[in-house]
DOTOR-981020 format. One line per field, with one value per residue (C-alpha): residue number from 1; chain; x negated, z, y. Coordinates in Angstrom, 1 decimal. Each point is the difference from the previous one (the first is absolute). Layout:
% DOTOR-981020
k: c(NUM/...)
c: c(A/...)
x: c(X/...)
z: c(Z/...)
y: c(Y/...)
% end
This chain:
% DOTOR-981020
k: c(1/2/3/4/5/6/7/8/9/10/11/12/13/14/15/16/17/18/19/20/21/22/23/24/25/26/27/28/29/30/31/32/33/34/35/36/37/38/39/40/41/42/43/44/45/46/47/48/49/50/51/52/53/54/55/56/57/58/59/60/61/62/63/64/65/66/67/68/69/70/71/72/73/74/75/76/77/78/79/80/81/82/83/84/85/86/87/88/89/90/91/92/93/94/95/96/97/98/99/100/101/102/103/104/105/106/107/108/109/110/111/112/113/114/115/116/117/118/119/120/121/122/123/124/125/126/127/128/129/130/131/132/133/134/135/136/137/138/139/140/141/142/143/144/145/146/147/148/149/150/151/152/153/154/155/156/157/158/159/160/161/162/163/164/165/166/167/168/169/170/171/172/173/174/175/176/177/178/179/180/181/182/183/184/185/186/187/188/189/190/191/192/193/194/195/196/197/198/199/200/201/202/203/204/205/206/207/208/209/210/211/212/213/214/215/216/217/218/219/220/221/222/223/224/225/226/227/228/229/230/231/232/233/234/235/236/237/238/239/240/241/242/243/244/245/246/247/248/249/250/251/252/253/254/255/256/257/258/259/260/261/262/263/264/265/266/267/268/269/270/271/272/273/274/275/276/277/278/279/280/281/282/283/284/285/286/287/288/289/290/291/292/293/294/295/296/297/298/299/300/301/302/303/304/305/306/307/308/309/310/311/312/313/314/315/316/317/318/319/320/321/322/323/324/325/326/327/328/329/330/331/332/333/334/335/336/337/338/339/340/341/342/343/344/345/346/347/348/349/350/351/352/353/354/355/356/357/358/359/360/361/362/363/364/365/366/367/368/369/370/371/372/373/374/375/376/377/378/379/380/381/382/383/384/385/386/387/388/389/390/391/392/393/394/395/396)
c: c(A/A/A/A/A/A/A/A/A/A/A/A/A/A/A/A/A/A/A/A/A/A/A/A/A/A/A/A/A/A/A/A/A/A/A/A/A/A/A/A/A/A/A/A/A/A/A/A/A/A/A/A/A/A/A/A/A/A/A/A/A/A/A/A/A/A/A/A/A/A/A/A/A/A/A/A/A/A/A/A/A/A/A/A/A/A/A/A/A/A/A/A/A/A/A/A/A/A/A/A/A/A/A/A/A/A/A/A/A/A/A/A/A/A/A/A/A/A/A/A/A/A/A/A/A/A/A/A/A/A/A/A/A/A/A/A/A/A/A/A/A/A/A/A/A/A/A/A/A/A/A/A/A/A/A/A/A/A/A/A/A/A/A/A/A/A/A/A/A/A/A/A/A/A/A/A/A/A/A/A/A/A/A/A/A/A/A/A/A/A/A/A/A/A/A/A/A/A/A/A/A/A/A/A/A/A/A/A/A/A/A/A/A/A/A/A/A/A/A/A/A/A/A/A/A/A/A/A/A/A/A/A/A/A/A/A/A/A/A/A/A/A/A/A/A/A/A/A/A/A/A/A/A/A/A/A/A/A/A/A/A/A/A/A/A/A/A/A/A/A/A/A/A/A/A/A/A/A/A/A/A/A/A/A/A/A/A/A/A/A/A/A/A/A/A/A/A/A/A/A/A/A/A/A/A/A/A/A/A/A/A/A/A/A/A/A/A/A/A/A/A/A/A/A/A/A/A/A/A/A/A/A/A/A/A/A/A/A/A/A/A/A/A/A/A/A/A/A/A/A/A/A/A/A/A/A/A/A/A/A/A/A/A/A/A/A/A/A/A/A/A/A/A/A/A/A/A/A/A/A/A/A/A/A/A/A/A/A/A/A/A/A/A/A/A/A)
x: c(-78.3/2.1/-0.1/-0.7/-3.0/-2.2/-1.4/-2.2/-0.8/-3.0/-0.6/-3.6/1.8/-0.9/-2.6/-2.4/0.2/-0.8/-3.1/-1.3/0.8/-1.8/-3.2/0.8/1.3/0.8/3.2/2.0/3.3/-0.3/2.0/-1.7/0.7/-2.0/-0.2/-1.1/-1.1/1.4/3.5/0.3/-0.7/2.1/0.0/-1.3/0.4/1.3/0.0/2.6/-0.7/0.7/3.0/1.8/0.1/1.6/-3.4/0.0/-2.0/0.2/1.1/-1.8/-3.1/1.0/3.3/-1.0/-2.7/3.4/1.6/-2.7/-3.0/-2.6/0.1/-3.6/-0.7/-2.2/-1.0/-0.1/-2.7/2.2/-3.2/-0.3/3.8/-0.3/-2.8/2.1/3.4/-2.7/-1.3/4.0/0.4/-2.4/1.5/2.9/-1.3/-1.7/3.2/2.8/1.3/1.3/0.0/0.8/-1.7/2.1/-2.3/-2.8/1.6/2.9/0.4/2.9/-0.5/1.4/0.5/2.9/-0.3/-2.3/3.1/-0.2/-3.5/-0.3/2.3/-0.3/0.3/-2.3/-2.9/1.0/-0.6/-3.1/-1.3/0.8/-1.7/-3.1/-0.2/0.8/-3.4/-2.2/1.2/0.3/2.9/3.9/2.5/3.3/2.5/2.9/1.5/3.4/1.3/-1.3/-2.4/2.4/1.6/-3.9/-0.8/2.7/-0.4/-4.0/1.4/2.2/-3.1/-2.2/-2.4/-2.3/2.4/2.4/3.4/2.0/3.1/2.1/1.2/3.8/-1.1/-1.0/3.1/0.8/-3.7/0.3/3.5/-0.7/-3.1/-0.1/-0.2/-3.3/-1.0/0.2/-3.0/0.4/2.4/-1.9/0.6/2.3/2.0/1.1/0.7/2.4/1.5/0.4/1.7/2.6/0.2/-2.1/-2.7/0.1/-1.0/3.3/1.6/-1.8/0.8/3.7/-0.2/0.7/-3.2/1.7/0.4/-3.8/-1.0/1.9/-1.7/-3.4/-0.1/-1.9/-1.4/3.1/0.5/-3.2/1.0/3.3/-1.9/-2.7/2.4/1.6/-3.3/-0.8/-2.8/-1.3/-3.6/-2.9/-3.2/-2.4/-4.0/-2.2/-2.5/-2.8/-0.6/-3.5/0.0/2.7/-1.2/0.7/-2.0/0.5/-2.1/0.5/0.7/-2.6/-2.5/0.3/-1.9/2.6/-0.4/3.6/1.6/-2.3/0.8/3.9/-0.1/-2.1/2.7/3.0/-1.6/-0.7/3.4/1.5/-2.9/0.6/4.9/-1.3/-2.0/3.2/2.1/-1.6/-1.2/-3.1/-3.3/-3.4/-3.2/-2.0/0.4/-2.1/-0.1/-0.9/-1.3/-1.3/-2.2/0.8/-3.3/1.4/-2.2/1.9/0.4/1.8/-0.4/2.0/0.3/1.6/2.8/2.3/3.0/2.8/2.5/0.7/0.0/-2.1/-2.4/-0.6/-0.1/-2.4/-2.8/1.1/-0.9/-3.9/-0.7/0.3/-1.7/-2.5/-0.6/0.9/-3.4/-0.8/2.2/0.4/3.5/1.4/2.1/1.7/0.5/1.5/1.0/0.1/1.0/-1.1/-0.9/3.7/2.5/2.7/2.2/3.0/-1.5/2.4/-2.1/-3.4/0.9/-2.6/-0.3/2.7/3.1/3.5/0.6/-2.6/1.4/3.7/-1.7/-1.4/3.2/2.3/-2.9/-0.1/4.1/0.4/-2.8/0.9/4.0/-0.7/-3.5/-3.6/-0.7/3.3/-1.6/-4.1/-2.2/-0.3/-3.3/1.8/2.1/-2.3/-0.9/3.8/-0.5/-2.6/2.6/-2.6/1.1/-2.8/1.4/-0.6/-3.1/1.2/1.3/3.3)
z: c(83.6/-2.7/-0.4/2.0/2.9/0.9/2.8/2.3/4.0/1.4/3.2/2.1/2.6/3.5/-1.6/3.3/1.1/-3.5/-0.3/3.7/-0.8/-3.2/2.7/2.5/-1.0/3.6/-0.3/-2.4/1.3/3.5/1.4/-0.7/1.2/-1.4/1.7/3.1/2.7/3.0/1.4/-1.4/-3.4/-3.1/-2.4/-2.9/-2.3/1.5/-1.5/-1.2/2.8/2.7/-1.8/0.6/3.7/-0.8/-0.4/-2.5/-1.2/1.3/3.5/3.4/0.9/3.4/-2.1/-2.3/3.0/1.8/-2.9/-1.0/2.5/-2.1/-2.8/-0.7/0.1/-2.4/0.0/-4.0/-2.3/-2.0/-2.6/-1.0/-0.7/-1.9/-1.8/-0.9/-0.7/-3.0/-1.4/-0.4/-1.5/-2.6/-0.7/-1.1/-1.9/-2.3/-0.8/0.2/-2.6/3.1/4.0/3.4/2.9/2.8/3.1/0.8/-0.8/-2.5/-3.8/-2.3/-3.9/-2.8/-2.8/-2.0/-3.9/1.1/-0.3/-3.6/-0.1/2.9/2.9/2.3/2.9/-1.4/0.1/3.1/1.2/-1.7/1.5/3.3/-0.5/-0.9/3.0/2.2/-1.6/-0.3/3.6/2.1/1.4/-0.5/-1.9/-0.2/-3.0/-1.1/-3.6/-0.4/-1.9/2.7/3.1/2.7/-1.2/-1.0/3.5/1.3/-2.0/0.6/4.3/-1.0/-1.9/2.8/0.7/-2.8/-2.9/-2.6/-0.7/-2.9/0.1/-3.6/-0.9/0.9/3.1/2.3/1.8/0.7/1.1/2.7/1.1/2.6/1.3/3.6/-0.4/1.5/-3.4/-2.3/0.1/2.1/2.4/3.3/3.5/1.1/-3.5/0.5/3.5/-1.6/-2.0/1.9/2.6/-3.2/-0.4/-2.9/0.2/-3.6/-3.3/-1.5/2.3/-0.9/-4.1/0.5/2.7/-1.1/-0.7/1.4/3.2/0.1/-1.1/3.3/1.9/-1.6/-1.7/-3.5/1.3/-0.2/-3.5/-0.6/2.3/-1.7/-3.6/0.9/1.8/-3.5/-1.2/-2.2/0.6/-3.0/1.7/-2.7/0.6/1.0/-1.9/2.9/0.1/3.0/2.1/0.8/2.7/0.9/1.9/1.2/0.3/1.0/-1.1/3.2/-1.1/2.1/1.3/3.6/2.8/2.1/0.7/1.8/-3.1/-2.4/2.0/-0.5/-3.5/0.0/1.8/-1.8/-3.4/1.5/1.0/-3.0/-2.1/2.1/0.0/-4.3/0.6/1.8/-2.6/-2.5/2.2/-0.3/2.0/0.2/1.5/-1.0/1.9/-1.3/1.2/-2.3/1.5/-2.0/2.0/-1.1/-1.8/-1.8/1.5/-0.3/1.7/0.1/2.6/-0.2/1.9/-0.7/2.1/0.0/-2.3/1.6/-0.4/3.4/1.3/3.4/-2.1/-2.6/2.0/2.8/-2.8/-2.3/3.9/0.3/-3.0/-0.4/3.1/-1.1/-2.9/1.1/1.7/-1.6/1.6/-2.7/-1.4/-1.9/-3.6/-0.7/2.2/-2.2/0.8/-2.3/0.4/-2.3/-0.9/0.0/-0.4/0.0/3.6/1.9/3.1/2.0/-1.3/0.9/4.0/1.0/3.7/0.3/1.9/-0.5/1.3/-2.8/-2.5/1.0/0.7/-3.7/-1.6/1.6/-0.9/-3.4/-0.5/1.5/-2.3/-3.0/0.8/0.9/-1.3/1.4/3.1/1.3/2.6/0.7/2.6/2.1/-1.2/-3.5/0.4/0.1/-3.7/-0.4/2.1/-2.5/-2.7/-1.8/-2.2/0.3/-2.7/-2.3/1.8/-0.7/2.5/-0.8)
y: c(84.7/0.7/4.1/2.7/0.4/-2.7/1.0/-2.5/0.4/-1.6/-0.6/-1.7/-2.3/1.0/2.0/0.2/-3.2/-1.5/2.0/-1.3/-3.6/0.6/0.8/-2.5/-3.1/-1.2/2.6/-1.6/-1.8/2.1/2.6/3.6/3.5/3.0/3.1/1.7/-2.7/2.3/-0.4/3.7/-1.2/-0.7/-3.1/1.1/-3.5/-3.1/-3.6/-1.9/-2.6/3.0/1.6/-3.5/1.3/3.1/1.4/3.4/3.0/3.3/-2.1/1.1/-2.7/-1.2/-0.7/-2.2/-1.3/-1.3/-1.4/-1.4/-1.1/-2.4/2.5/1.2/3.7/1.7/3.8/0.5/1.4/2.5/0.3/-3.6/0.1/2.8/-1.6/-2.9/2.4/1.3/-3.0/-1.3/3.9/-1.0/-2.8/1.6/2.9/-2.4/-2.0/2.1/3.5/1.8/-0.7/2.2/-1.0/0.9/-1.0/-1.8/-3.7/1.0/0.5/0.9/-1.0/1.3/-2.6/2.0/-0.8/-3.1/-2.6/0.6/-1.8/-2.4/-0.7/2.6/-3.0/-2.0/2.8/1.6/-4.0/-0.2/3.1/-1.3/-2.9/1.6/2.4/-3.0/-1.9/3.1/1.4/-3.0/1.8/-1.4/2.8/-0.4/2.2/1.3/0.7/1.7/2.9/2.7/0.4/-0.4/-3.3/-1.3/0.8/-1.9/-2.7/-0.4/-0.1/-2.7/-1.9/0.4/-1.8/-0.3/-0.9/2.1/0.7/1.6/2.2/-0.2/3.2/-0.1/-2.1/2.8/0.7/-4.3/-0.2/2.9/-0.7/-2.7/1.7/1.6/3.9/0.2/-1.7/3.7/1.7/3.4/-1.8/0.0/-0.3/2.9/-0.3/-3.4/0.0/2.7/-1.9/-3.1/2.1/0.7/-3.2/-0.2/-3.1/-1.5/1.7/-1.0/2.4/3.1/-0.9/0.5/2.6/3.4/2.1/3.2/-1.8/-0.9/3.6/1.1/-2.0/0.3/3.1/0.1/-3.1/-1.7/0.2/-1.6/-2.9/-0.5/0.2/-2.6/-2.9/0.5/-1.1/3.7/1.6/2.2/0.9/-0.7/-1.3/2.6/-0.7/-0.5/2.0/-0.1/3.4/0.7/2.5/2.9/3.5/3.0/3.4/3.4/3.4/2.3/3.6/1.4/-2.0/-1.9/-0.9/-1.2/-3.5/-0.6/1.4/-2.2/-3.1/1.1/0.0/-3.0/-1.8/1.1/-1.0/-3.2/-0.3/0.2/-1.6/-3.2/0.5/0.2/-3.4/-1.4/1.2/-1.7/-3.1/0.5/-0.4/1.8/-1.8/3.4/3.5/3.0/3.6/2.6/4.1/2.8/2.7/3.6/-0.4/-2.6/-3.0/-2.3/-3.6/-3.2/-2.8/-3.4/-3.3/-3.5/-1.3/-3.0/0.7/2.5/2.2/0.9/4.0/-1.0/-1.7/2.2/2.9/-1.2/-0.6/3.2/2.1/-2.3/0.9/3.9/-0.2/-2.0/2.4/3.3/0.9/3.3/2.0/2.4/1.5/-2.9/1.0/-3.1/-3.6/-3.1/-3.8/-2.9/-3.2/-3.0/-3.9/0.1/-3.5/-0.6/-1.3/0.8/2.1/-2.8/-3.0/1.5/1.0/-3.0/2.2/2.4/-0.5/-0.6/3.7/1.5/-2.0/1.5/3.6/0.2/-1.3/2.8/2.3/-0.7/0.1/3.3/1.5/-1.4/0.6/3.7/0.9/-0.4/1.4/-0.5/-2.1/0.9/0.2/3.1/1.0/-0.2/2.4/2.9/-0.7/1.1/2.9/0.9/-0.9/-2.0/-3.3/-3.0/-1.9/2.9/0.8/4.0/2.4/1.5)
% end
């Protein structure tokens, strides 16, 4: 690159495939779907062999089942993947000045001011290399001016091998592209835009962006902006979360159990819409209570890695129970969630259903477009009654 950003995207191929074949031999070459084995299920990772049948992630099971028949179905072990997605981490952090990791399998790099020193390529290459060796696992990247076009790009390298963007290049490179190639362009949008018309990239560059903004609101601008190949996020520094909670210090002292379990409820609710928002995971649930007398107690229990309400709140409810044997006034109740990675909550639904998948999503857009607890649970809502905020774990 000659000037400005050199930003780098790195992405593990087929992330949880890879890691399986890296325990099994006998699955490379063959057809395999990841995800819940039920008809109800959702492929959570898929092969390259089955996505030659049409086969993709985020796709009902007995889908993919049809299109494809021989494929192999595997459950998933969301903890040795995230075992994996943190020795690659590592990896990085020992080699690179500045890096974002965006989920469990991708990486942006910032080699800005590196040019001046080594080729920015030639390093980004090397690294690759390296992570392939030390991993086992294949990696494919991206190096352009800016995330969106890197991400692109690294799509276009796939799999396992590299591809440069010259500044200059970005709008040529994208123009031939189908829409569905620009990051935040999903489902619903392009069928939107096909029905305009609109299939290729090079469409959208000369369109105006008032027209798109119209269509797409606020979004539309951002649309317009990254077809044109500018996108002027920066790379965030990663840094790893440990654990997120939420407690609340009752104003006068409780006994009443149905009230406790609503407040334990709606922290969990939100605790676990924060998770989501930052695609994240816990495999640790603890719950915190503090006696009038100040006795205080905290019991906590392992679980595979989730993000999911019905999950969260089943085992938040066992264990108050488990621990609230006293039956004295209780001053103060608190839920924590930790041993958290990172994972889209869509990636880990090993068991749930297409409907859960579809129930969460709306969920989590109609609280985060018009504030939490737009959408809650029943129980929840008498926490409002009570005007009380879990988040800030303080009445009001």
């Amino acid at each position: 690159m000659e000037s400005g950003r050199s930003i780098v995207h790195m992405d593990l191929d087929s992330f949880f495939v890879s890691v399986e074949r890296l325990y099994d031999d006998r699955l490379k070459g063959k057809p395999i779907l990841i995800g819940g084995s039920g008809d109800r299920g959702v492929v959570a990772s898929c092969s390259y062999e089955a996505r030659r049948f049409g086969v993709h992630s985020a796709m009902p099971m007995r889908t993919a089942r049809q299109l494809c028949p021989e494929a192999l179905i595997i459950r998933g072990d969301f903890e040795k993947y995230s075992q994996k997605s943190h020795e690659v981490t590592e990896i990085i952090r020992e080699e690179v000045p500045l890096f974002e990791k965006s989920s469990i399998d991708e990486f942006y790099i910032d080699y800005t001011g590196m040019d001046r020193f080594f080729g920015c390529f030639k390093m980004a290459g090397e690294l690759r290399q390296k992570i392939i060796k030390e991993s086992g696992l294949p990696i494919s990247l991206g190096l352009s001016e800016n995330k969106t076009v890197s991400k692109v790009a690294t799509g276009e390298a796939k799999p396992n091998n590299e591809k440069q963007i010259l500044r200059g290049q970005e709008k040529p490179f994208l123009a031939p592209l189908s829409v569905r190639k620009i990051p935040m362009i999903g489902e619903k949008t392009s069928q939107t835009l096909y029905n305009m018309g609109v299939k290729k990239v090079q469409t959208l560059q000369v369109m105006p962006s008032e027209l798109l903004e119209a269509t797409f609101g606020k979004n539309g601008r951002m649309i317009w902006e990254k077809s044109n190949g500018i996108d002027r996020s920066l790379v965030t520094p990663y840094s790893e979360a440990k654990s997120i909670s939420s407690e609340n210090t009752f104003e006068q002292d409780t006994i009443d159990v149905r009230m406790l379990e609503a407040h334990l409820i709606a922290m969990t609710e939100q605790l676990s819409s924060k998770l989501r928002l930052k695609q994240q995971l816990t495999a640790c649930v603890s719950v915190k209570i503090r006696y009038s007398d100040f006795d205080t107690h905290t019991v906590q229990q392992r679980i595979p890695y989730t993000s999911t309400d019905h999950t969260l709140i089943a085992v938040v409810k066992d264990l108050f129970k488990k621990l609230y044997h006293r039956r004295l006034l209780i001053r103060l109740i608190g839920v924590r969630f930790s041993h958290l990675v990172h994972g889209n909550y869509q990636i880990n639904l090993f068991e749930d259903s297409e409907e859960q998948i579809r129930l969460y999503q709306a969920l989590d857009r109609l609280n985060s477009k018009y504030g939490d607890k737009t959408v809650c649970r029943a129980i929840g809502m008498q926490v409002g009654r009570r005007r009380f905020n879990p988040f800030s774990g303080v009445e009001i």
